[in-house]
N, C-alpha and C positions, 0 to 999 in steps of 0.2 A: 772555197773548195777548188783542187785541183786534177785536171788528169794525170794520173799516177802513170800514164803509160813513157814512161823516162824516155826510151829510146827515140819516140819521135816527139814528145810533147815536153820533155822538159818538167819543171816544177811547178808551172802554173797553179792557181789557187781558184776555188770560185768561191762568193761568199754566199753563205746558206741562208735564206731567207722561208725556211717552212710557209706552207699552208696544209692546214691538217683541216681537212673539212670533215662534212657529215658523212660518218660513217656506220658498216651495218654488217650482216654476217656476207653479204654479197658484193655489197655494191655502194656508188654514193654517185650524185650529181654535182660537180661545182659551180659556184654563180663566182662572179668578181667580189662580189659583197657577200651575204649573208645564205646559207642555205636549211630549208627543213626538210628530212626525208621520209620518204614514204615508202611503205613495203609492196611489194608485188611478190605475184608468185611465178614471175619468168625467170630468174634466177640472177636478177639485179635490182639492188636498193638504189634510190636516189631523193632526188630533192627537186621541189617547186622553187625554183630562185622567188628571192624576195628581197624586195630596194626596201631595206632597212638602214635607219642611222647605227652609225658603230661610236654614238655619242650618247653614253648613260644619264636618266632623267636627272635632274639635280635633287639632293638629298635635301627636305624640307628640315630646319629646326626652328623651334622656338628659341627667344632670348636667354643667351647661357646666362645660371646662377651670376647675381652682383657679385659677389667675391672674386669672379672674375674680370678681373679691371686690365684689359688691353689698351695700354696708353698707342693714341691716335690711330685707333679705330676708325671707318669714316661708316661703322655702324651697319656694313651691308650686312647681309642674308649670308656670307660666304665666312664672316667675322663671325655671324653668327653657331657656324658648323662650327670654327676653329674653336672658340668658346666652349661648347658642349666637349667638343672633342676632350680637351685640354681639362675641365671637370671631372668628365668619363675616368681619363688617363690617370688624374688625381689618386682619386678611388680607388681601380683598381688597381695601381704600384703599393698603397698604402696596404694593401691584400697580399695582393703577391710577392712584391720585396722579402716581408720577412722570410715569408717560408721558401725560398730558393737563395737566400742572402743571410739570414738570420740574424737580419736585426730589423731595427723599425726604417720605414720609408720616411728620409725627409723631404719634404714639400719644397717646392721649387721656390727662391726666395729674392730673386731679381728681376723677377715681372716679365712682362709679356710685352711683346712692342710690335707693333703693324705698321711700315714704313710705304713711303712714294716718292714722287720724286719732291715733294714740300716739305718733304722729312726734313729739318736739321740732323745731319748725320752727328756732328755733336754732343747728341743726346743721347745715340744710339751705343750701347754695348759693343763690344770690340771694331768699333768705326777706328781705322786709322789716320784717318783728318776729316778735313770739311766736306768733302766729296761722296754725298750719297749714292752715286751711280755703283759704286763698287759694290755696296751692300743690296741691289736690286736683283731680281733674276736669280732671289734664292730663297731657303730659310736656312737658321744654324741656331742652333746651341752656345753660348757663350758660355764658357766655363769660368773666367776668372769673375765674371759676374752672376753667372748663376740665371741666367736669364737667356729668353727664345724671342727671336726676331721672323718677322716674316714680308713679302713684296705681297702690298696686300693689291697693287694695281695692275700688276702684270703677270707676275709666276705666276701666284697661285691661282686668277681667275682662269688662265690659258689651261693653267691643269683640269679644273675643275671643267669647264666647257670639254676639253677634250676628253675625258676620262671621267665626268661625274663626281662632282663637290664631295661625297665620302673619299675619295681619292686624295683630297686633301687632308681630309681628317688621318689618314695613313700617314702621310710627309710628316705631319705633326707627331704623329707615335711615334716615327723615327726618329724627330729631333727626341723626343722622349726617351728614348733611346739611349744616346747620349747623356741625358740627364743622370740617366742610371748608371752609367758608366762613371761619369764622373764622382759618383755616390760608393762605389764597389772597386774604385781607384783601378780600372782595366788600361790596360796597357800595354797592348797589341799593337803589329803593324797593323799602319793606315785600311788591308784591304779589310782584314779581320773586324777590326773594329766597325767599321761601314756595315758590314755582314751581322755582325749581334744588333744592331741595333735595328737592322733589316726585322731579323731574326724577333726580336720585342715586337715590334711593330704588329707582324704576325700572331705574336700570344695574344695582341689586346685586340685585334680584329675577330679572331675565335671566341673572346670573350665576347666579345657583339653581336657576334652570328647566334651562340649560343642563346641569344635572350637575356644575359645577363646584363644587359646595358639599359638605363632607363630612358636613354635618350638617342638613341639608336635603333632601328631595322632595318638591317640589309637584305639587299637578295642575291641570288644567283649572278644577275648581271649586275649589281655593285661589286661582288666580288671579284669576278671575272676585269672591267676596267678599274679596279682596284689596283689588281694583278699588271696589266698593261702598263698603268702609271707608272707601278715599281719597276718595272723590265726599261720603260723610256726614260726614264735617270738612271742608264747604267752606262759606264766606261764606252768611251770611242773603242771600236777594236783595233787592234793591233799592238794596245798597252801590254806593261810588265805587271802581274800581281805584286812586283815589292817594290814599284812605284812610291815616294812616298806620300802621294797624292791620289792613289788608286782606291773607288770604291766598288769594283765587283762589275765584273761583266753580266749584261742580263742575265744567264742563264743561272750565274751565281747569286744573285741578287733575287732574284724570283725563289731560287730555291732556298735563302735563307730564312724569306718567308715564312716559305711555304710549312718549313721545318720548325718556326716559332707556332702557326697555324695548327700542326700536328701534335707537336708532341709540350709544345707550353714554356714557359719561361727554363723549367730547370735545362732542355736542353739546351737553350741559348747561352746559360751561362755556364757549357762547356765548352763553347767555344773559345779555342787558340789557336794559335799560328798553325796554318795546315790541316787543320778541322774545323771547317771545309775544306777540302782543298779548295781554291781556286781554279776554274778553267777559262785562263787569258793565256794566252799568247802571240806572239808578234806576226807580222808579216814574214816571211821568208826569205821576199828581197824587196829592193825599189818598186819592179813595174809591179809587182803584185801587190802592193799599197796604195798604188798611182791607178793602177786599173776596179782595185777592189775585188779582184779576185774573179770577176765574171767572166766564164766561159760563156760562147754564144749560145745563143737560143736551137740550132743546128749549126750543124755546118760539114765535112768535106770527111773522109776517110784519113788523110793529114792534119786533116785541124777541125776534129770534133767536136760538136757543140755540150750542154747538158743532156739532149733528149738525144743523142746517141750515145752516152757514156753510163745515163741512168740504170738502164733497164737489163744490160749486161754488169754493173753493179750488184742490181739487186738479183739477177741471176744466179751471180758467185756467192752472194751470201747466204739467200736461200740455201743453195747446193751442201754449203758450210755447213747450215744454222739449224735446217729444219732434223736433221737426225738427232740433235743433242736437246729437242724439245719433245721428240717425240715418242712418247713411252715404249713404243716398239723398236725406235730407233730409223725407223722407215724413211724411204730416199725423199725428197722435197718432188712432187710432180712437174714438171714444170710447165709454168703460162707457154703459151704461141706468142707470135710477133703480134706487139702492139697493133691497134689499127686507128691513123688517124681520122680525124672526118669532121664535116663542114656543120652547121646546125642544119641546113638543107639538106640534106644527103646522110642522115647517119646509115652508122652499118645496121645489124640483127646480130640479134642474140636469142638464140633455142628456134629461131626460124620466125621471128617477131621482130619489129623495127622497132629501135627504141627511139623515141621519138619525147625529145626535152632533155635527155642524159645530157651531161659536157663532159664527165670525169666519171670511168665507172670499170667496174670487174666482172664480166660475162662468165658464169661460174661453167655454166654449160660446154660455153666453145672455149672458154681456157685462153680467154684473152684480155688487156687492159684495153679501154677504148678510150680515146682522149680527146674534145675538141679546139682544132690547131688553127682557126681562123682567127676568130677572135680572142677567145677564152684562153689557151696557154701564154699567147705573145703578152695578154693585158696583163696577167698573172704575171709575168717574166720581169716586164716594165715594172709594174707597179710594185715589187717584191726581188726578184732577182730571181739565177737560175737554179739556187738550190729554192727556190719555193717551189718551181716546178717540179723537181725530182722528188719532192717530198710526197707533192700531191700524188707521185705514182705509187712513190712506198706505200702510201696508207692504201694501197690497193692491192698490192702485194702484201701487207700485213693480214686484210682481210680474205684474202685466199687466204694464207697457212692456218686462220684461225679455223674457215672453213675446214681447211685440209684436216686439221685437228683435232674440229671437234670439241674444241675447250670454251664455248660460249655455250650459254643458257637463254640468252637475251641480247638485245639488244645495243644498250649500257655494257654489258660485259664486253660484247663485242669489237665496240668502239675503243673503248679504252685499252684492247689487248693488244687492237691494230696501232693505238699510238704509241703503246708500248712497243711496240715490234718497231715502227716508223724511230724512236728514240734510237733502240738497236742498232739498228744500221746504222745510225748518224754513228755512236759509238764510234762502230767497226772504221769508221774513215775518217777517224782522228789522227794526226800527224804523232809521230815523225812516218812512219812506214806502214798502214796499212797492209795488206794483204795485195801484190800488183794486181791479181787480173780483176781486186774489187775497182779498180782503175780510175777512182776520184779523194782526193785527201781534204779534209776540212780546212776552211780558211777563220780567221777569227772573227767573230761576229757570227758564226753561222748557228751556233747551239741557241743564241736569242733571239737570231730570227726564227729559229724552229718554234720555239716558246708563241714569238708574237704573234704566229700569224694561229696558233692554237685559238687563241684569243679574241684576235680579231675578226675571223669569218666565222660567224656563230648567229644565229638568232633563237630567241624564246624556243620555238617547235623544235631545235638542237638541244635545247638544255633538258626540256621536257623528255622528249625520245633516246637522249643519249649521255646526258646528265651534262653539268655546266664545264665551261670552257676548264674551269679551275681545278677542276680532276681530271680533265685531260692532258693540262699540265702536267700533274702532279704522275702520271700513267705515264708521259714524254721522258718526265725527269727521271724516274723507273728505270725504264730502257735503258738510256744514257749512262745511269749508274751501275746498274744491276745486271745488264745482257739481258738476252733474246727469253732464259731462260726463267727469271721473275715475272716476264708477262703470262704465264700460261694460271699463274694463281689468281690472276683480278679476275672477282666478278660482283 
């Protein structure tokens, strides 16, 4: 992202790294980690921080059917998910193939191979000599043989530990993916093709959620680091979509998902060139590649940081946005000046001290309050400066919904503000923005938006405000749609 303000700042870029925490018709609490919020009735929602792992339980299976014979297996529990999975996967294409393809599903007919580094690459399907290192730190599809390879010693355990072993069983739909592709002789650029098969991945995950699977149950949070896994195999930012090595920047990637997840294999296999579109794009020069695009945390009237460019951002979009959502047409109110504050000293809101807030929307006094000791800078650090700017949007989303009037609940709530929070990001997509919204999107920032959806979440979030994966799905909304599709989620 950058400040748009040309005259003194030039084209600078920051990169967008969201955190969309828990949110409510009023208010929300940020922790570093994970948040659950709770209601009150002084006219702000928040949250009890909670040191939770942001590392999903491992997916228990039993031994996958013998007919699955995975040459040089070394037998784990994690062979054992990819197994099931790969069964799973069997079955359902033998279903679903015909009727989106209209003909029969042929069965994958070159076997299945789990390598390390004791692999003879030799042995291995599209190996191009003796050197198994080349084939590590992946899976793929082999097409002239017909057969799926996977690192059963490093990728995928590292996935599986990060993001929870169903997470793998996803990798695998995607090589799946592929498999179909090469069955339906698809013949897309490289970004496309990555994206359908994204896109399958997602039909057969829904078919799993669904019940439909006999060796599967997911939840909420498999779904959720599901989702993250697919967002952290997406394109370094700064790529070309017609790359011919490009598979899809997070934000693309999650959403083709998400889009097999919805709506089922037929729409996957409308996928063509520019359906998706793609949203990748380059850097705009050198230092904004070299730097990454971050604006400082603050900084000077000359050289403005994020949290002085944010909040006049969302100022001007409000001012824009809120008439063309609002059945009356009526002006956006506007918030007061932020107030920052220490965890020892917060401010009050309605004449009450709020006392554990760090991130929150004083509906009364008409102000965002934000805690800038600890809590933004870790946030800043750990995420970058468009995570911070987001955590205010969502606070700004939750005022207009207030202002509006379009939430019933909770859940609705949340999801309208991330909608709104998508909105904006929109609105400050290069090439020109609107100047006095005075910050332009840098690449990479639509999947940090996405990640940090994700990532700062726990169980009391999904309960109270439903799972990270529809608040995605409410993000990507925004982003597509305008300000103006968020006022129908509930």
């Amino acid at each position: 992202m950058s400040a748009s303000n040309r005259s003194k700042l030039g084209r600078r870029r920051a990169l967008v790294l969201a955190i969309l925490v828990s949110l409510s018709a009023c208010g929300v609490e940020a922790g570093q980690q994970d948040a659950a919020t709770t209601r009150s009735n002084d006219g702000i929602v928040g949250s009890d921080v909670e040191d939770t792992s942001t590392t999903a339980p491992t997916t228990t299976a039993p031994p996958p059917p013998t007919e699955v014979d995975i040459a040089g297996s070394d037998g784990s529990e994690l062979n054992d998910v990819i197994g099931n999975a790969i069964a799973d996967l069997e079955e359902f294409w033998s279903e679903a193939y015909p009727d989106a393809f209209g003909a029969d599903y042929e069965p994958l007919s070159g076997g299945l191979f789990a390598i390390d580094r004791s692999t003879d690459a030799l042995d291995i399907p599209c190996a191009t000599g003796p050197d198994i290192t080349e084939l590590l730190q992946n899976a793929y599809y082999c097409p002239p043989a017909d057969a799926v390879v996977w690192d059963q010693e490093a990728f995928m355990p590292d996935l599986a530990e990060r993001y929870g072993s169903f997470t793998v069983a996803v990798v695998i739909a995607h090589e799946w993916g592929h498999v179909i592709q090469e069955r339906t002789r698809f013949s897309e650029a490289s970004v496309t093709t990555e994206l359908q098969a994204d896109c399958f991945a997602g039909s057969w995950v829904k078919h799993v959620e669904a019940g439909d699977s006999p060796r599967f149950d997911v939840t909420t949070d498999d779904l959720d680091q599901s989702l993250a896994g697919v967002l952290s195999l997406r394109d370094a930012p700064g790529g070309f979509a017609d790359d011919p090595q490009a598979h899809g920047s997070g934000f693309d990637r999650v959403g083709a998902f998400q889009d097999g997840f919805e709506h089922g294999v037929e729409r996957c296999a409308e996928f063509t060139d520019g359906d998706p579109a793609p949203y990748e794009f380059p850097f705009s020069d050198q230092a904004e590649a070299e730097s990454g695009g971050d604006l400082h945390l603050s900084g000077s009237t000359s050289d403005p940081g994020i949290i002085d460019l944010a909040f006049p951002s969302l100022d001007a979009f409000w001012t824009d946005t809120f008439p063309t959502v609002s059945d009356d047409g009526d002006d956006w109110d506007p918030l007061s000046d932020p107030v920052a504050f220490s965890s020892d000293d917060p401010p009050t809101c309605g004449g009450d001290p709020i006392d554990g807030y760090l991130l929150f929307v004083c509906i009364p006094d008409r102000y965002v309050g934000f805690e800038d000791s600890d809590t933004i800078p870790a946030v800043y650090e750990q995420s970058g400066d468009f995570a911070v700017a987001t955590l205010f949007a969502t606070q700004y989303g939750l005022d207009a919904v207030e202002q509006l009037g379009t939430a019933d609940d909770e859940v609705s709530a949340t999801l309208q503000g991330d909608c709104f929070a998508g909105a904006w990001a929109a609105a400050l997509l290069p090439p020109d923005p609107p100047e006095d919204y005075q910050l332009v999107l840098s690449p990479g920032d639509l999947d940090e938006g996405v990640a940090v959806l994700l990532s700062f979440r726990s169980e009391g979030d999904r309960e109270r405000q439903g799972p990270g994966f529809d608040r995605v799905r409410a993000y990507r909304l925004g982003v597509l749609r305008g300000a103006e599709a968020c006022t129908d989620i509930d």
